[in-house]
C-alpha positions, 0 to 999 in steps of 0.5 A: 585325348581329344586333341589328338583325336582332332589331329588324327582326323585332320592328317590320318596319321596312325601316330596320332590315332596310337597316342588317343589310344594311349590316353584312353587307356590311361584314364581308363587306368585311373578308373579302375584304380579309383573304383577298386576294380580287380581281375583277381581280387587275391593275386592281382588287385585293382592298384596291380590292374592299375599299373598294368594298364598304366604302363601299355598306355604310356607305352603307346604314347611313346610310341606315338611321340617316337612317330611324330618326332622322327628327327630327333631321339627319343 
């Protein structure tokens, strides 16, 4: 996360600011899941929390990966 916290301020390129998003909500993710965390603990538990939060994250690292390797396909 830091890393591309670094790059983005070197170069402003909103890729790079997109994949420090998506780390942090990834470790956000994992905070939650290991704290036990729910938005509802009856329908929607912390390992549900978990993998909703998982999955934007990843998401958004893509889409950052996807910006920064213009070329090739992904």
């Amino acid at each position: 996360a830091y890393a591309f916290l670094v790059a983005y301020r070197r170069h402003k390129h909103r890729a790079l600011f997109v994949g420090f998003l998506g780390l942090c909500i990834t470790l956000i993710a994992a905070f939650i899941q290991q704290s036990g965390w729910a938005l509802d603990p009856r329908y929607f538990n912390h390992n549900a929390t978990y993998h909703l939060l998982q999955g934007i994250g990843l998401f958004m690292i893509f889409i950052a990966a996807r910006d920064l390797c213009p070329g090739e396909k992904l």
